[in-house]
N, CA, C and O atoms as a GROMACS GRO file, in nm:
protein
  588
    1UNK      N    1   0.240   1.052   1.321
    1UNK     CA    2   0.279   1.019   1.186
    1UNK      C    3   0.196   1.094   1.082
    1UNK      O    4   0.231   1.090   0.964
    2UNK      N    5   0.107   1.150   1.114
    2UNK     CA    6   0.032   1.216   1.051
    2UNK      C    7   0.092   1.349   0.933
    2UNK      O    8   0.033   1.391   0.834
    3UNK      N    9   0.213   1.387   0.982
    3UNK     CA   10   0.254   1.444   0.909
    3UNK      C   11   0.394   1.440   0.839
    3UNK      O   12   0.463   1.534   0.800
    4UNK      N   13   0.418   1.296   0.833
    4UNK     CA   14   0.516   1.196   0.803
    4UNK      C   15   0.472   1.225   0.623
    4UNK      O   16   0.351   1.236   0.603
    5UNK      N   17   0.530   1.233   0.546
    5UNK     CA   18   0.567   1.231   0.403
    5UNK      C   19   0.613   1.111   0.336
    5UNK      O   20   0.727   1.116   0.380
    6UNK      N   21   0.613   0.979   0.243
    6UNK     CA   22   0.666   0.878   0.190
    6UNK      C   23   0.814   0.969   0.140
    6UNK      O   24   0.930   0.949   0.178
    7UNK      N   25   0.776   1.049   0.067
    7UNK     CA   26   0.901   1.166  -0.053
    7UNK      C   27   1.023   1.156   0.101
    7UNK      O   28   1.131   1.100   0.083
    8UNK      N   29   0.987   1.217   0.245
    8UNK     CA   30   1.082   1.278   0.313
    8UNK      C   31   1.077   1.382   0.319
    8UNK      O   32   0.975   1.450   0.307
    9UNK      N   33   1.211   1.430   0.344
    9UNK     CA   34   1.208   1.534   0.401
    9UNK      C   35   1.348   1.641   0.295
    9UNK      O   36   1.462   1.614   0.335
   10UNK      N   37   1.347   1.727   0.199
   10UNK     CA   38   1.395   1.745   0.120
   10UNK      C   39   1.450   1.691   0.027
   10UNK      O   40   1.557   1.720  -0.027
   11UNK      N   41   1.377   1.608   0.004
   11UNK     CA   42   1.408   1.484  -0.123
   11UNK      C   43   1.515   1.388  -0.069
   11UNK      O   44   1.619   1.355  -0.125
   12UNK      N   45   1.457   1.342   0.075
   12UNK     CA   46   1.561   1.208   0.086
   12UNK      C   47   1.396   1.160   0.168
   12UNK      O   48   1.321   1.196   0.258
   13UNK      N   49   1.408   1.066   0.075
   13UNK     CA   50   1.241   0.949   0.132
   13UNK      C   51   1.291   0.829   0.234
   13UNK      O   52   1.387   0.753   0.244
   14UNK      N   53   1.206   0.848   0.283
   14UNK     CA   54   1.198   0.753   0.413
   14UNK      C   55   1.205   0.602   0.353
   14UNK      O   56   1.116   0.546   0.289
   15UNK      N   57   1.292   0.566   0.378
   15UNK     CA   58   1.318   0.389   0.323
   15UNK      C   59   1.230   0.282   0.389
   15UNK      O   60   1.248   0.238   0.503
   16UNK      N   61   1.140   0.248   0.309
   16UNK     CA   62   0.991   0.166   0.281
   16UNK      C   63   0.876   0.239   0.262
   16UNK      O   64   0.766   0.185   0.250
   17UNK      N   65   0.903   0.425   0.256
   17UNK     CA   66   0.753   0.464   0.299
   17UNK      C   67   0.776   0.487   0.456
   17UNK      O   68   0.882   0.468   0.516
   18UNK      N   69   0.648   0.535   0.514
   18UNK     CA   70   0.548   0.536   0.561
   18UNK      C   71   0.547   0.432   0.652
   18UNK      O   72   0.493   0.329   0.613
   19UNK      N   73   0.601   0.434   0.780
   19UNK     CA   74   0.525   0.274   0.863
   19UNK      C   75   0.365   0.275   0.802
   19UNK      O   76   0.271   0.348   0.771
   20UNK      N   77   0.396   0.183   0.808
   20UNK     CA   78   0.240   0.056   0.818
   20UNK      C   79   0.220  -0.024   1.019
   20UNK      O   80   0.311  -0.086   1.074
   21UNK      N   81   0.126  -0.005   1.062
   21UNK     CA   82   0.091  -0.074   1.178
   21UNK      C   83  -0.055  -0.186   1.159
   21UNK      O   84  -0.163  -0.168   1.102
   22UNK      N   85  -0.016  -0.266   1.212
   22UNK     CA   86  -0.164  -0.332   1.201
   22UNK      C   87  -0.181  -0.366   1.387
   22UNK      O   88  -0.105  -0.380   1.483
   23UNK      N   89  -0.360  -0.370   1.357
   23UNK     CA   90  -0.397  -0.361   1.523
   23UNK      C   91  -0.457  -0.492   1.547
   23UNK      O   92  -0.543  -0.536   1.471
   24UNK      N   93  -0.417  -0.555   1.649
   24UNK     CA   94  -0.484  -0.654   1.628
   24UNK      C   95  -0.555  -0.694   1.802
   24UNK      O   96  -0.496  -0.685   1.910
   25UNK      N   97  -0.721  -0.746   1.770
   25UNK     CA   98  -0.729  -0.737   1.925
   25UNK      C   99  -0.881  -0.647   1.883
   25UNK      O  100  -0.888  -0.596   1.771
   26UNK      N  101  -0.989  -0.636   1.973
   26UNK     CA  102  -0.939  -0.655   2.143
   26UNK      C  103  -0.911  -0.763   2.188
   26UNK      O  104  -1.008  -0.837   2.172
   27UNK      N  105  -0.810  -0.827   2.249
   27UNK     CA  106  -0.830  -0.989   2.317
   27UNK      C  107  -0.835  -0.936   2.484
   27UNK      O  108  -0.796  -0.832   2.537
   28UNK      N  109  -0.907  -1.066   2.538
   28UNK     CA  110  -0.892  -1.082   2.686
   28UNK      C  111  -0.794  -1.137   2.746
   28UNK      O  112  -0.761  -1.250   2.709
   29UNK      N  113  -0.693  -1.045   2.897
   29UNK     CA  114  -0.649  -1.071   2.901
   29UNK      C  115  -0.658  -1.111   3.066
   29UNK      O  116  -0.775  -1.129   3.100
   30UNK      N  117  -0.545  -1.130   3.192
   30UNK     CA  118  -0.608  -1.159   3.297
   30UNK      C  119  -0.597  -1.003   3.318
   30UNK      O  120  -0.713  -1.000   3.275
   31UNK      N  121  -0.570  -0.880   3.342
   31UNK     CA  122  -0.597  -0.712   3.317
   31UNK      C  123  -0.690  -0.693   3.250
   31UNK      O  124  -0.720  -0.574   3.256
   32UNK      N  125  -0.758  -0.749   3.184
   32UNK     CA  126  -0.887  -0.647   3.082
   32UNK      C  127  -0.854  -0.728   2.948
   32UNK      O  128  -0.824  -0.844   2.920
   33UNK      N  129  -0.876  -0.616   2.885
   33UNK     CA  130  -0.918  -0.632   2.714
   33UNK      C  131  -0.783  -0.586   2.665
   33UNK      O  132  -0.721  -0.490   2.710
   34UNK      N  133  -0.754  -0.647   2.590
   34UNK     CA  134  -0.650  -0.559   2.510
   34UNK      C  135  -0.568  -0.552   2.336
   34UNK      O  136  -0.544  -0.651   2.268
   35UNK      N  137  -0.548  -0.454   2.309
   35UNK     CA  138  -0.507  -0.422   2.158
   35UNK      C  139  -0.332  -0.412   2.140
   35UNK      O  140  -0.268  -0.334   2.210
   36UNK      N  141  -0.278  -0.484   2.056
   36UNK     CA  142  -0.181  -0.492   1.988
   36UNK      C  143  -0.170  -0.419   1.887
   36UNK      O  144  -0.266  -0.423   1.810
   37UNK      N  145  -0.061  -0.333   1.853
   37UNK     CA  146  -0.009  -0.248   1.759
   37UNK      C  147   0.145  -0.272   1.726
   37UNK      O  148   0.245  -0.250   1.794
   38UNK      N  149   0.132  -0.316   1.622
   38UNK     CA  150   0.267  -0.377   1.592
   38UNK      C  151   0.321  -0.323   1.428
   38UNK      O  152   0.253  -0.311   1.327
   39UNK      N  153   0.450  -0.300   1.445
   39UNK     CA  154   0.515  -0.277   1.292
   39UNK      C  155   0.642  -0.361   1.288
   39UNK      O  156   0.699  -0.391   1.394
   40UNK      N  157   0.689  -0.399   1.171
   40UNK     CA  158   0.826  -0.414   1.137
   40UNK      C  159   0.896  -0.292   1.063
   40UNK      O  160   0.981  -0.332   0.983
   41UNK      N  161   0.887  -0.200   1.067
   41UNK     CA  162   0.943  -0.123   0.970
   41UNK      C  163   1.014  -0.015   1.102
   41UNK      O  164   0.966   0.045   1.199
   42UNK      N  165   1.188  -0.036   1.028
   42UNK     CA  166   1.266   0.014   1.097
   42UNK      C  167   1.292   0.208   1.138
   42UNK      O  168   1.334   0.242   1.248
   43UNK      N  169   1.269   0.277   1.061
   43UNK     CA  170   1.260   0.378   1.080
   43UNK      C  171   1.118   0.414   1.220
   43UNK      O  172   1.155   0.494   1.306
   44UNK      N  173   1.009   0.371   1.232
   44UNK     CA  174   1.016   0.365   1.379
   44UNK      C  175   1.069   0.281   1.507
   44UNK      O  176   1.062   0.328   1.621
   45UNK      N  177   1.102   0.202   1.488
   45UNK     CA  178   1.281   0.120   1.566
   45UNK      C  179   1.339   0.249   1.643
   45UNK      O  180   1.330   0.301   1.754
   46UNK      N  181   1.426   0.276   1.478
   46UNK     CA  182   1.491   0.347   1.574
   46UNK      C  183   1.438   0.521   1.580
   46UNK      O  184   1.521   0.612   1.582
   47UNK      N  185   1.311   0.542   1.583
   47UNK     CA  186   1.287   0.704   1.649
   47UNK      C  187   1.255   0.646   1.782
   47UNK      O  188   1.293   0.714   1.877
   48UNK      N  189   1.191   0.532   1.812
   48UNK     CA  190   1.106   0.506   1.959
   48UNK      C  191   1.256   0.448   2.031
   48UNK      O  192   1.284   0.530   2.119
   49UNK      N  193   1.328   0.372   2.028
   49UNK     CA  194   1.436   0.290   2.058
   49UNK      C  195   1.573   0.397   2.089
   49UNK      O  196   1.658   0.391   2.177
   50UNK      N  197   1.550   0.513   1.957
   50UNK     CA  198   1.725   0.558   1.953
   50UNK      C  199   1.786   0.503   1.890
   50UNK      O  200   1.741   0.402   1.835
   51UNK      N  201   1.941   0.554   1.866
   51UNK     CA  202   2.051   0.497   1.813
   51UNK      C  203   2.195   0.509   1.881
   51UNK      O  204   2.228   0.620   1.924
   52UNK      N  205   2.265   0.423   1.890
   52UNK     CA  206   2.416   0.478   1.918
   52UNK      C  207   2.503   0.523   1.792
   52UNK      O  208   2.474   0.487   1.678
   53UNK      N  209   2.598   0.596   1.819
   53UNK     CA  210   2.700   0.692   1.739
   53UNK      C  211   2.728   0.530   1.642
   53UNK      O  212   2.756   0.412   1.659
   54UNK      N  213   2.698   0.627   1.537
   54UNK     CA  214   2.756   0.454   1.388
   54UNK      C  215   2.786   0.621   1.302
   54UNK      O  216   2.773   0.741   1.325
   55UNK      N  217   2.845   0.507   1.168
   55UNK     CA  218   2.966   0.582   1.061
   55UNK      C  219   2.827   0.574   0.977
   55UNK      O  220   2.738   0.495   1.009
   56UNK      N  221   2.816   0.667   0.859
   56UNK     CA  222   2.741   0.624   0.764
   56UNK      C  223   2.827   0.598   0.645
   56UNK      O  224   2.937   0.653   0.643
   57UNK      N  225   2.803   0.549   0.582
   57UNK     CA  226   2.919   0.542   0.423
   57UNK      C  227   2.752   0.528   0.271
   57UNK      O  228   2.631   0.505   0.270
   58UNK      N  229   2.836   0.553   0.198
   58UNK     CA  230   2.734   0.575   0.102
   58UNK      C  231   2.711   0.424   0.026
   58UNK      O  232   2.818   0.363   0.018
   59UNK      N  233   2.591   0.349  -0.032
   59UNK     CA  234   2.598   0.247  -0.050
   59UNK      C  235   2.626   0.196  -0.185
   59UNK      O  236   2.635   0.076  -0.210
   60UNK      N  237   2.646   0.322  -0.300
   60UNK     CA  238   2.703   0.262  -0.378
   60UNK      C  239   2.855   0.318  -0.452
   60UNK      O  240   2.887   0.326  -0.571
   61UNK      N  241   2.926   0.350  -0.329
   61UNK     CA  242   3.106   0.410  -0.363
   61UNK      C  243   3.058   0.553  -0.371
   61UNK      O  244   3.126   0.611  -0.287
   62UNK      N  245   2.993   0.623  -0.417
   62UNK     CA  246   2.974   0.751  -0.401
   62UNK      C  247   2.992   0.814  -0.319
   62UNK      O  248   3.072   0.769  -0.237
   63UNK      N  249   2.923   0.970  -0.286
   63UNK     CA  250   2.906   1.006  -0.128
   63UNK      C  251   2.780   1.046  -0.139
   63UNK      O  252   2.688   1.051  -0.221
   64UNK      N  253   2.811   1.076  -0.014
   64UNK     CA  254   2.647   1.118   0.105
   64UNK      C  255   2.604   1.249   0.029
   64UNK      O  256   2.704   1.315   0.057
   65UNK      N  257   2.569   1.287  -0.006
   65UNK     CA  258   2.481   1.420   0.028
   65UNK      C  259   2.350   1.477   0.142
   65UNK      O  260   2.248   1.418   0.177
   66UNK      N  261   2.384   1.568   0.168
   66UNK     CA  262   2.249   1.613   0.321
   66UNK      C  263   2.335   1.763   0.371
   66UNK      O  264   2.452   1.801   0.362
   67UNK      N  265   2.206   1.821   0.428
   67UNK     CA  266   2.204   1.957   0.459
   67UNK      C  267   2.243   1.960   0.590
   67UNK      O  268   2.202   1.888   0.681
   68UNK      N  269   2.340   2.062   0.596
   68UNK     CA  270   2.400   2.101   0.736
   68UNK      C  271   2.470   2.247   0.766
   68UNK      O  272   2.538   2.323   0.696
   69UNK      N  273   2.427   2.251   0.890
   69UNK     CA  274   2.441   2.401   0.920
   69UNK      C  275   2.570   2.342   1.005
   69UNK      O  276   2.625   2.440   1.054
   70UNK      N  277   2.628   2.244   1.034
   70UNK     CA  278   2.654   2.217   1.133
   70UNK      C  279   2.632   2.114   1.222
   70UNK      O  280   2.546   2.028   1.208
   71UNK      N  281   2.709   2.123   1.313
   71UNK     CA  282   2.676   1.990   1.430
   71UNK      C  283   2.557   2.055   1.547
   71UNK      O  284   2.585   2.131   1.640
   72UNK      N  285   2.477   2.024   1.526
   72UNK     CA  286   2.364   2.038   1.656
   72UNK      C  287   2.244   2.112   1.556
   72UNK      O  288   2.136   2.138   1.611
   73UNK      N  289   2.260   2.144   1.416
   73UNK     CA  290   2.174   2.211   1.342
   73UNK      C  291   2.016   2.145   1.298
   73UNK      O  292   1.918   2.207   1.258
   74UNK      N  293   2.030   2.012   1.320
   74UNK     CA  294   1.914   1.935   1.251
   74UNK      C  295   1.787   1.966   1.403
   74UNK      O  296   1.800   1.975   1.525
   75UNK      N  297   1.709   1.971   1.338
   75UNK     CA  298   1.601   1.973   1.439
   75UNK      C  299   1.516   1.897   1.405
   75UNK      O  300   1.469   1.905   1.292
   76UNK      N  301   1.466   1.785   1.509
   76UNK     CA  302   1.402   1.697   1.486
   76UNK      C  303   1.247   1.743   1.506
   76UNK      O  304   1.215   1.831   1.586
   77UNK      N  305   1.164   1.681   1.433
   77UNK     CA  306   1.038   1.672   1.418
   77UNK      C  307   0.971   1.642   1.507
   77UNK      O  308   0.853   1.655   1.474
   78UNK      N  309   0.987   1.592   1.649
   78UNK     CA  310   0.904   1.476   1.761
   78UNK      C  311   1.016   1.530   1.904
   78UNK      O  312   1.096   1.624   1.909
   79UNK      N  313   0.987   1.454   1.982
   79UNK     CA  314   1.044   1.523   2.052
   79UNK      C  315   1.004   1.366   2.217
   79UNK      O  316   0.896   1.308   2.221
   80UNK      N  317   1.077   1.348   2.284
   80UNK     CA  318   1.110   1.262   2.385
   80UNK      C  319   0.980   1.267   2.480
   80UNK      O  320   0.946   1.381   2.511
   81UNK      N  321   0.908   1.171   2.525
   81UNK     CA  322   0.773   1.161   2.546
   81UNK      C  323   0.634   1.226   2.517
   81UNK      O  324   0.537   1.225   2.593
   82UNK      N  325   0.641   1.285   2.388
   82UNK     CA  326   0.514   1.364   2.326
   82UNK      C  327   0.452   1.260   2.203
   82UNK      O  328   0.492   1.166   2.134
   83UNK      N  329   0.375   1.310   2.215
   83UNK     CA  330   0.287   1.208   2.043
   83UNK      C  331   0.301   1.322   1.985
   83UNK      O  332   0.333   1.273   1.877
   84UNK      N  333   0.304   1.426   1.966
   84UNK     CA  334   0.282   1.562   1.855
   84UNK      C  335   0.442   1.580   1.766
   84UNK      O  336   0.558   1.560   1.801
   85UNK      N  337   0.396   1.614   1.672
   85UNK     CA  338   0.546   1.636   1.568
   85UNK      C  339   0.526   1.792   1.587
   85UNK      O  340   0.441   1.851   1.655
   86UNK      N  341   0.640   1.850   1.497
   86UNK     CA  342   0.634   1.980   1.499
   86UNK      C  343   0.721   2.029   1.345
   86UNK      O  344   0.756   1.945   1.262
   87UNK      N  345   0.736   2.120   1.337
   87UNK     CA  346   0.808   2.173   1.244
   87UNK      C  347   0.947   2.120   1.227
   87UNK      O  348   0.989   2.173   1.330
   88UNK      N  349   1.040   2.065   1.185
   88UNK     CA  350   1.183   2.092   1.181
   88UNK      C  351   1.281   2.035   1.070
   88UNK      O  352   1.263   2.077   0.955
   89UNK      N  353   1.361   1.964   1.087
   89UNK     CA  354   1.426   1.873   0.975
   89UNK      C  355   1.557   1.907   0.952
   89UNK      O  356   1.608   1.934   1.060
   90UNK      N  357   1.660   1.921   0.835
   90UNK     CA  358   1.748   1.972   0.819
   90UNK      C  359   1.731   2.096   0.824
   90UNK      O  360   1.619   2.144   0.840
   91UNK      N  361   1.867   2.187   0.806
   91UNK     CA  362   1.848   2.295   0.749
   91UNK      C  363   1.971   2.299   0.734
   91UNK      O  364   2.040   2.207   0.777
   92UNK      N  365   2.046   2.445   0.648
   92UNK     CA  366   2.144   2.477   0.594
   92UNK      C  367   2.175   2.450   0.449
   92UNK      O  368   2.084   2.427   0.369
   93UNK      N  369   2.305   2.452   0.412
   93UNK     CA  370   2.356   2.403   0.262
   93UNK      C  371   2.355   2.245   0.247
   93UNK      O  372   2.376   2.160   0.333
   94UNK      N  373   2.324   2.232   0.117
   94UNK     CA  374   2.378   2.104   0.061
   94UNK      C  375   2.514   2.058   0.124
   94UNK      O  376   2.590   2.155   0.129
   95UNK      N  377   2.575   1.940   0.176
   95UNK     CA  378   2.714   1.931   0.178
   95UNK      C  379   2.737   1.802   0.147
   95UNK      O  380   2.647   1.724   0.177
   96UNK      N  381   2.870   1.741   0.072
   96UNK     CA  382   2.866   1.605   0.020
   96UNK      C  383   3.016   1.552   0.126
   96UNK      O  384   3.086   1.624   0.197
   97UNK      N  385   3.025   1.423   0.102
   97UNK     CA  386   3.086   1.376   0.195
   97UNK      C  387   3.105   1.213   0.173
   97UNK      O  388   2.996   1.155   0.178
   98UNK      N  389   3.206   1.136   0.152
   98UNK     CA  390   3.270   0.994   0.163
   98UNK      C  391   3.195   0.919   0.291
   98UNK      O  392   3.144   0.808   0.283
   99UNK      N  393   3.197   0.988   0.392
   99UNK     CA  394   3.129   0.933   0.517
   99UNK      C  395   3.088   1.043   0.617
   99UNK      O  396   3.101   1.165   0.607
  100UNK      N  397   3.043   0.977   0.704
  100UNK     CA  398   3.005   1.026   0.809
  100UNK      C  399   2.987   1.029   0.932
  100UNK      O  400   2.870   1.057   0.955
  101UNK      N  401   3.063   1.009   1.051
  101UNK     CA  402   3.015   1.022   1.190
  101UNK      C  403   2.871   1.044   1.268
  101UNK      O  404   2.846   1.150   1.325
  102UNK      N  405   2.799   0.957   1.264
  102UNK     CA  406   2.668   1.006   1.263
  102UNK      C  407   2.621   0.994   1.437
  102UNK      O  408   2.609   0.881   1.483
  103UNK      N  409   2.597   1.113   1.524
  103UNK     CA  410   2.599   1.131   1.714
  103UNK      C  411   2.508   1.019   1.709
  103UNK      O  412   2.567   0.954   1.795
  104UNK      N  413   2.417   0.950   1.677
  104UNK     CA  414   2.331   0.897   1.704
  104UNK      C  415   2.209   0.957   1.745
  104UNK      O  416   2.222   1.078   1.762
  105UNK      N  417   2.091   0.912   1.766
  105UNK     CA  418   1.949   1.017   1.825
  105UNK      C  419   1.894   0.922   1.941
  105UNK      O  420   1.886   0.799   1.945
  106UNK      N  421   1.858   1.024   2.038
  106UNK     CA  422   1.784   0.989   2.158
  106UNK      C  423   1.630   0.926   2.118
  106UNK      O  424   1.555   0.994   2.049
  107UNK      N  425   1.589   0.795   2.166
  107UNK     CA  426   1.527   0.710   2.193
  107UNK      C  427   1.395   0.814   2.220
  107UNK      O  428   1.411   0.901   2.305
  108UNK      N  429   1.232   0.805   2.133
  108UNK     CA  430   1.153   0.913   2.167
  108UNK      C  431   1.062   0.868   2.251
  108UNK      O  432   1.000   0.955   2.312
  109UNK      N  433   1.023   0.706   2.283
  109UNK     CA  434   0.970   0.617   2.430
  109UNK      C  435   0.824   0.623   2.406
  109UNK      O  436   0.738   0.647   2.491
  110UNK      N  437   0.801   0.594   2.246
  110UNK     CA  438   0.652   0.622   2.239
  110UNK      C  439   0.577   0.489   2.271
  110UNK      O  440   0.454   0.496   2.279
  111UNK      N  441   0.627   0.391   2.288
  111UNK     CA  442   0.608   0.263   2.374
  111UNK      C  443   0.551   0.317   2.510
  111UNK      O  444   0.433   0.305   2.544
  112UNK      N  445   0.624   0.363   2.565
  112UNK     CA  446   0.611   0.435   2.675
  112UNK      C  447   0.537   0.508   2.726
  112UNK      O  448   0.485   0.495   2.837
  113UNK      N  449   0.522   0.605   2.638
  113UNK     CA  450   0.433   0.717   2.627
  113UNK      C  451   0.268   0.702   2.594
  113UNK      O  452   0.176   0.763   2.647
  114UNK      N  453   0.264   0.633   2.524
  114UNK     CA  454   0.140   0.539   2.495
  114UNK      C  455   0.048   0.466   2.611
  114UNK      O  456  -0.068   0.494   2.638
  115UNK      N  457   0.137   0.361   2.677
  115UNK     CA  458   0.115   0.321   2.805
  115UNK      C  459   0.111   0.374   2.886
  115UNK      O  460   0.071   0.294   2.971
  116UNK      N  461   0.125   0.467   2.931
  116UNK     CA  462   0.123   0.530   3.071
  116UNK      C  463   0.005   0.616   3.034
  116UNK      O  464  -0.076   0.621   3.127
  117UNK      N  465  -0.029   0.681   2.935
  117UNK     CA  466  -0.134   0.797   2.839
  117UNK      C  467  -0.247   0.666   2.868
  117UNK      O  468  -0.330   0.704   2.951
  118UNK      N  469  -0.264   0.563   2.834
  118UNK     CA  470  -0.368   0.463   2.803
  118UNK      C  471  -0.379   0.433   2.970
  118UNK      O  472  -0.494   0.441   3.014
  119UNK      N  473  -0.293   0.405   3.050
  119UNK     CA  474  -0.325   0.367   3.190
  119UNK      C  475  -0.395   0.466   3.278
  119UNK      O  476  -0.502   0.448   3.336
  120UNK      N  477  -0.316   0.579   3.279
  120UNK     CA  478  -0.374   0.734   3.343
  120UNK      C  479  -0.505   0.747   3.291
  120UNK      O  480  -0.595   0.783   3.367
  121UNK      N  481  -0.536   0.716   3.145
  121UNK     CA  482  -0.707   0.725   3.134
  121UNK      C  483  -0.780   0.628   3.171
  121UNK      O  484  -0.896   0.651   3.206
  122UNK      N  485  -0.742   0.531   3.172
  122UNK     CA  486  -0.824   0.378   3.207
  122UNK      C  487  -0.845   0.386   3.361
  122UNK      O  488  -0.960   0.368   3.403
  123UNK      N  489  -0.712   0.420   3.478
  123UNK     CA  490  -0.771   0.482   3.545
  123UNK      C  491  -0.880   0.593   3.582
  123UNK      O  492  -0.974   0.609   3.660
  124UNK      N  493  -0.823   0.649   3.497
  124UNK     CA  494  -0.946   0.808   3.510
  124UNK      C  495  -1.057   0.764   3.520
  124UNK      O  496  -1.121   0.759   3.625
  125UNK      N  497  -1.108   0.712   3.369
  125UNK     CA  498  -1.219   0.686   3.330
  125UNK      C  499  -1.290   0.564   3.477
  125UNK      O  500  -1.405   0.591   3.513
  126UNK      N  501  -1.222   0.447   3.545
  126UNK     CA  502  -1.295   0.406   3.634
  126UNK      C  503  -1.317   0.496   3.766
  126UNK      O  504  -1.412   0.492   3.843
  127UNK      N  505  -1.198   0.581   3.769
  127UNK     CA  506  -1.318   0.683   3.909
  127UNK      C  507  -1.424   0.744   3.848
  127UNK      O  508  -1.542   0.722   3.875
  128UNK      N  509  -1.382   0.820   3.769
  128UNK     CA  510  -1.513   0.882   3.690
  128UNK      C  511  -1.657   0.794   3.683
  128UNK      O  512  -1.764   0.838   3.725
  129UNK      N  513  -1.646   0.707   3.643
  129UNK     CA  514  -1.739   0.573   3.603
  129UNK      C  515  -1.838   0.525   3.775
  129UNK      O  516  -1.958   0.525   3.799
  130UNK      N  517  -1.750   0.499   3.839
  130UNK     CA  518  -1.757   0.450   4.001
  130UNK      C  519  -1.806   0.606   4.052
  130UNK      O  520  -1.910   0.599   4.119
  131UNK      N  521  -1.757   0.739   4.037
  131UNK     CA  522  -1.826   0.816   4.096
  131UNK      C  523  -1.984   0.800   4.059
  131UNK      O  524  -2.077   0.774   4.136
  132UNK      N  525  -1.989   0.830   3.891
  132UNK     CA  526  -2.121   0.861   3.827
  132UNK      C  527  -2.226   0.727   3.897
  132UNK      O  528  -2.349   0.732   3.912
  133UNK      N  529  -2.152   0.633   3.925
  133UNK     CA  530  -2.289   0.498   3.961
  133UNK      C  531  -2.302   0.536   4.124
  133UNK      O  532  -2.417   0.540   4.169
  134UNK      N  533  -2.230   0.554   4.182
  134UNK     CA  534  -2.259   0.614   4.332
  134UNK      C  535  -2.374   0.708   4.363
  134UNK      O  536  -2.446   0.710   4.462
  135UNK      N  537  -2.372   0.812   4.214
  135UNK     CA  538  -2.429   0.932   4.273
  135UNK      C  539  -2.550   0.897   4.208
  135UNK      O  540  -2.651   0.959   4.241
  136UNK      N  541  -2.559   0.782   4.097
  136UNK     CA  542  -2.688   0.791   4.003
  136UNK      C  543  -2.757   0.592   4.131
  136UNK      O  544  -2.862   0.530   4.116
  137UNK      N  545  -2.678   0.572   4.202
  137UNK     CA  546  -2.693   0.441   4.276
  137UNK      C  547  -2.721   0.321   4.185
  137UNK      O  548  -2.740   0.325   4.063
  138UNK      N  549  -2.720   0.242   4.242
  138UNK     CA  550  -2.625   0.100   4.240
  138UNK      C  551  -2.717   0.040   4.036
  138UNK      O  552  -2.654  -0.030   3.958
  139UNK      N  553  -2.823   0.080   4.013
  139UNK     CA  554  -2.820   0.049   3.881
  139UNK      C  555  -2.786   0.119   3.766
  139UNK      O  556  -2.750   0.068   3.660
  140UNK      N  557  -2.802   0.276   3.797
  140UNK     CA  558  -2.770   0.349   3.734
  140UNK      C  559  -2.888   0.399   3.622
  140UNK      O  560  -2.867   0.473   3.527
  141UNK      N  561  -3.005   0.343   3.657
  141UNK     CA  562  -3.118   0.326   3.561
  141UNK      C  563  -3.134   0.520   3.546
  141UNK      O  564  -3.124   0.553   3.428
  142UNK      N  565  -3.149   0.607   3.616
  142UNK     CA  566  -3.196   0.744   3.616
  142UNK      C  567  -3.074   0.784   3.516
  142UNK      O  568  -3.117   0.879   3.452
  143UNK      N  569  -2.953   0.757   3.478
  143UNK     CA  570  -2.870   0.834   3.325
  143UNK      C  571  -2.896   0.747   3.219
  143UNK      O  572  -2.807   0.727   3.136
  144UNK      N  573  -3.039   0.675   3.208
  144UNK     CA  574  -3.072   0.572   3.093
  144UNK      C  575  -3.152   0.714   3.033
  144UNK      O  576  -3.182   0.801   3.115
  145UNK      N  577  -3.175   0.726   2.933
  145UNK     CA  578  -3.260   0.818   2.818
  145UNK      C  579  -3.324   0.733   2.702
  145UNK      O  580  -3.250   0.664   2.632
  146UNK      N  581  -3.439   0.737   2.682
  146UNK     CA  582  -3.449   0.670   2.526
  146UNK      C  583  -3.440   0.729   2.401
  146UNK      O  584  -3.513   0.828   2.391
  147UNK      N  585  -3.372   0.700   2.297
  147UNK     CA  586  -3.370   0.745   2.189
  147UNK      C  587  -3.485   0.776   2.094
  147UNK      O  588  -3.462   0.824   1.983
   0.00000   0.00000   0.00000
């Protein structure tokens, strides 16, 4: 999100802003310790979730306006199990329009992606951890240093 904009993305702003997350935690759980990250704000809904094919219509009798080269032209910013954004967004001409057929967007699983990223290290980190006390033995007192 880091390079998420409130304005948007050629002057169409993201409706509320900016997610907001709040963390809450560490709590104990019967697994360990653990942190909650939670939002209500729908625009990450549906990037992590997806969408199915819906109509758009404009909300006050007008029309749509948005840039299009075309069908398959928009390039999205994020991309299906990565945390990194990248360059992209619309591109092409202005085009206006009564409605719209909108394909829907693939689900980006950062639920997902998160968890498995947080497990693979939590593992890591206990072989790592269990090697270093093996080799330093059972107190570990010889990688103590004083400040």
């Amino acid at each position: 999100m880091a390079t998420w904009v409130p304005g948007g993305t050629h002057g169409k702003p993201i409706p509320g802003g900016v997610p907001k997350f709040k963390i809450y935690g560490p709590a104990t759980s019967k697994e360990g310790l653990a942190i909650s990250v939670l939002t209500v704000h729908s625009i990450y809904y549906y990037l992590n979730f997806g969408t199915k094919r819906h109509a758009i219509k404009p909300k006050t009798g007008g029309v749509l306006r948005f840039r299009t080269r075309g069908r398959g032209s928009y390039r999205p910013k994020t991309r299906q199990g990565r945390l990194t954004s990248t360059a992209g967004g619309p591109v092409g001409p202005w085009v206006y329009a009564r409605s719209v057929d909108h394909p829907g967007n693939w689900g980006r699983g950062w639920d997902i992606t998160i968890t498995e990223m947080t497990s693979k290290r939590s593992a890591l980190s206990k072989i790592i951890n269990a090697e270093i006390r093996n080799a330093l033995g059972s107190t570990g007192q010889a990688a103590r240093v004083s400040r």
